[in-house]
C-alpha positions in Angstrom: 9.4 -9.3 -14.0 6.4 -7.1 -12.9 5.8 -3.9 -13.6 4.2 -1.0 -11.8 0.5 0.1 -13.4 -1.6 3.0 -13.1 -4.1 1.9 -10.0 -6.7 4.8 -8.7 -5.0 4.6 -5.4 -2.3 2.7 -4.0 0.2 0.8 -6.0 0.2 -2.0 -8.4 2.0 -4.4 -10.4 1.2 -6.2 -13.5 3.1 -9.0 -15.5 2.3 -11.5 -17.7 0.0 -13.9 -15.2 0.0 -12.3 -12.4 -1.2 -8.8 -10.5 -0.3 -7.1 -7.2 -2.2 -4.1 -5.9 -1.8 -3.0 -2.0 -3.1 0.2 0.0 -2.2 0.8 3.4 -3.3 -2.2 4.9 -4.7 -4.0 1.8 -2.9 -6.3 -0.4 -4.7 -8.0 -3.7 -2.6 -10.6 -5.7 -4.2 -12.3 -8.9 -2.3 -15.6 -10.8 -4.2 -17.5 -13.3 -7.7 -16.3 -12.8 -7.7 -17.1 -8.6 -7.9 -14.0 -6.6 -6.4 -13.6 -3.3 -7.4 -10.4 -0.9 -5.4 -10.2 2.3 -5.9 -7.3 5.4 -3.9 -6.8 8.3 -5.9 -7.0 11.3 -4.7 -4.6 14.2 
């Protein structure tokens, strides 16, 4: 189960192996060292 972090700005999660951090249109999610950045295009 994840668990919300202190992030600058915007909210994130943190568990064991993994890491989710979004802001507005921004979404990060990191699992076993691979990093995956995603934006909503408009």
């Amino acid at each position: 189960m994840a668990k919300q972090a202190m992030a600058a700005s915007g909210a994130r999660y943190v568990a064991k192996d993994i890491e989710f951090w979004n802001k507005g249109d921004d979404a990060m999610v990191q699992w076993r060292g691979e990093k995956l950045n995603c934006t909503i295009k408009k």
